[in-house]
N, C-alpha and C positions, 0 to 999 in steps of 0.2 A: 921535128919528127918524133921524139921524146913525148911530145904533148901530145901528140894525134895517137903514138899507141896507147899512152895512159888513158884517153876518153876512149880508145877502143875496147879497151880490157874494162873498164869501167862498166859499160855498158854494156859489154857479155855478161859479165858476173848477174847485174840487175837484171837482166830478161832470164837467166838461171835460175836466181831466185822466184822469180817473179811465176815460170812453170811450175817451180816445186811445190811453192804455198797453193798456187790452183788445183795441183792434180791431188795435195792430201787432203781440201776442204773437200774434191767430188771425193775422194774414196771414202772419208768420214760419215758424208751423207749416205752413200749406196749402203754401208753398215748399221748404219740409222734404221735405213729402210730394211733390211732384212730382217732384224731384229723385230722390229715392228711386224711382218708378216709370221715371224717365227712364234709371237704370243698370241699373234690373233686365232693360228692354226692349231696352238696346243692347249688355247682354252675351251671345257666343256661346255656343250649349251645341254641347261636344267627343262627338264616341261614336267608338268603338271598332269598325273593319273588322272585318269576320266573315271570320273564320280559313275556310281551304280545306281538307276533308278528303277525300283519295284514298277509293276503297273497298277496301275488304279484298280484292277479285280481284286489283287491282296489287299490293299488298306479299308476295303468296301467289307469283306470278308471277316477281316478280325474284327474289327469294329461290331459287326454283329454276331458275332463270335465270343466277345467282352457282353455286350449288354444281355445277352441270353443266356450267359453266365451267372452276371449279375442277378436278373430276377432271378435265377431260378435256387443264389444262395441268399434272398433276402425273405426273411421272416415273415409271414402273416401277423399283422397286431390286432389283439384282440381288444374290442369297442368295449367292453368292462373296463379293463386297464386301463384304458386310457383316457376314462371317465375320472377313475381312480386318483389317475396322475393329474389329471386338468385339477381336481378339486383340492388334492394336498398341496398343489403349486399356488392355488388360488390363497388358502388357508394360510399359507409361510407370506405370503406377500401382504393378507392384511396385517399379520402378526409384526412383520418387518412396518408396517407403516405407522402400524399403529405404537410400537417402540419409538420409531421415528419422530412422531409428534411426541410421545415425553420426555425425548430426550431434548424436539425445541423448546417446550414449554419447562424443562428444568433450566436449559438457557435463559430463556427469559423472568424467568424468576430470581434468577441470581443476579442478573443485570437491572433489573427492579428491586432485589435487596439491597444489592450497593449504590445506587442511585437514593435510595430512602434513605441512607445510613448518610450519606452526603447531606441530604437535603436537614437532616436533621443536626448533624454537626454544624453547616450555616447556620442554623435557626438559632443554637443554642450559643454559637460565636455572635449575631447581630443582636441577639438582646444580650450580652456582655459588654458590646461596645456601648448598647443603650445605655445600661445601667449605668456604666462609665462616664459617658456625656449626663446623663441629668443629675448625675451628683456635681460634675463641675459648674452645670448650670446653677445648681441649687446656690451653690457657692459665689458665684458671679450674681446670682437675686440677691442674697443675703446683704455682700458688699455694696450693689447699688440703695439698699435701703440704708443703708450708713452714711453712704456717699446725700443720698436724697435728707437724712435728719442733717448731714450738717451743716449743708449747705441753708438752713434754715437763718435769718436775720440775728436773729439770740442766739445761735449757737457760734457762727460765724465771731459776732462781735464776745463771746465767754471765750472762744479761743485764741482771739488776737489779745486779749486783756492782756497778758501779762509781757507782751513784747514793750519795750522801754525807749519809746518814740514821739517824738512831737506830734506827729502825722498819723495819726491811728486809722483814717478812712484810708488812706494808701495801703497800710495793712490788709485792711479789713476787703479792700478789691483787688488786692494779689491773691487773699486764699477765695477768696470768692472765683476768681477766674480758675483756681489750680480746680478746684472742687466739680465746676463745670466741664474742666477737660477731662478729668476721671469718668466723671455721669457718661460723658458722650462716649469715651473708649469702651468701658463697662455696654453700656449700649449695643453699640455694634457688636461687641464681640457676642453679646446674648440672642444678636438677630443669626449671628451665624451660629451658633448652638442651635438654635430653634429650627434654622434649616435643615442640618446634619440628623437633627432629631427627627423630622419628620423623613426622611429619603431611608432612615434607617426602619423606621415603623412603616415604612412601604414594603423594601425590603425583607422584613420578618413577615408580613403580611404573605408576600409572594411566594416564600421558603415555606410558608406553612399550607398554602394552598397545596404545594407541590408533595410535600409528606399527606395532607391524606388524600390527595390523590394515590398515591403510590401506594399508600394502607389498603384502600378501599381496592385496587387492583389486586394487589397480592392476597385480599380476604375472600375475593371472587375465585382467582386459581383459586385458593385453598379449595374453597366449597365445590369446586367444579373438578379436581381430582380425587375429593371426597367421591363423589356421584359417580366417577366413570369407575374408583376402586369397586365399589356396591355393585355397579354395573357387570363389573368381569367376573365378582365372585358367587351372582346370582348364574352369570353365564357357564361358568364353568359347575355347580351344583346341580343345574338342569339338564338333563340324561338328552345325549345326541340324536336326534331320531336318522332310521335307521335308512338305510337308502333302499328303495325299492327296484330290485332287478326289472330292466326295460322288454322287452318284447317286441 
């Protein structure tokens, strides 16, 4: 009996609970919801003024309104004047052009001085090296003609004389071969001199075409800003003639 009341009373308590928790989830909700109607009613709805549109007879109106204004504050130009003006604009723009070309052609004269100035410092560095090489060559001729007396039969044999040997022709074909390897080094080295010498007299050759080339240009300018100076002071001496009113 004890048992049957305790699972009675058990099982009240749970369906107790069990309405309480239902009926406060719905009243949460219906709060939910009124809330929710309570912001949607107290929020204001924005719109947008209506724009004001003129009619098309006002913007038709001013418009011509503006332009017959206009002409009527714009200037008549007098066809004198404006001969006047064509002609002094014309006159400033040869003057500007004509500036223009001396200021490239002093361009180009500088850049033709310093090119010449060059051309002529080569010139005067490649025949330095020349003079250089054909004194060592002179030097290297000199010694092969030494090399060529001694290798002579009687010189060969006056210089082994005094070596103190049974065997004197062994001498006498050691310095003979030493004499021959000298000739032949001596040699070579003289054909490349004689190379370096000629590539260098090409060289100076072509440096020097290039200066007077470069003379010969810059003595043209000269003479041709001579002419145009003559030109402008004969110009400017000569009385402007006089412009003739049109008709």
């Amino acid at each position: 009996m004890k048992k049957n009341l305790i699972r009675k009373s058990a099982i009240i308590v749970c369906a107790t609970m069990f309405l309480a928790g239902f009926l406060l989830i719905d009243s949460s909700a219906q709060k939910r919801r009124r809330s929710k109607t309570r912001r949607r009613a107290s929020a204001p709805r924005i719109t947008n003024p209506e724009i004001y549109q003129p009619p098309a007879n006002d913007n038709s109106n001013s418009a011509t309104d503006n332009a017959n204004a206009n002409a009527a504050t714009q200037p008549t130009e007098d066809p004198d004047a404006m001969k006047k003006t064509i002609r002094s604009l014309s006159d400033q723009v040869d003057r500007l052009n004509q500036k223009l070309g001396q200021v490239e052609q002093s361009q180009q004269s500088m850049v033709d001085l310093e090119r010449l100035s060059r051309a002529e410092q080569r010139s005067a560095q490649l025949r330095s090296e020349l003079r250089d090489l054909q004194q060592k060559k002179g030097d290297l001729e000199a010694h092969l003609e030494d090399v060529e007396y001694a290798l002579k039969p009687e010189n060969i044999e006056r210089a082994t004389a005094g070596y103190g040997t049974t065997r004197p022709e062994d001498v006498r074909e050691q310095r003979r071969k030493q004499l021959e390897n000298e000739r032949e080094r001596v040699r070579k080295q003289l054909a490349e001199f004689q190379a370096s010498e000629n590539r260098l007299q090409q060289a100076i050759a072509t440096s020097d075409a290039e200066v007077d080339r470069l003379q010969k240009k810059l003595d043209t300018a000269d003479r041709a800003d001579i002419e145009n100076a003559k030109t402008r002071s004969q110009a400017e001496a000569s009385p402007s003639p006089t412009p003739t009113p049109d008709r």
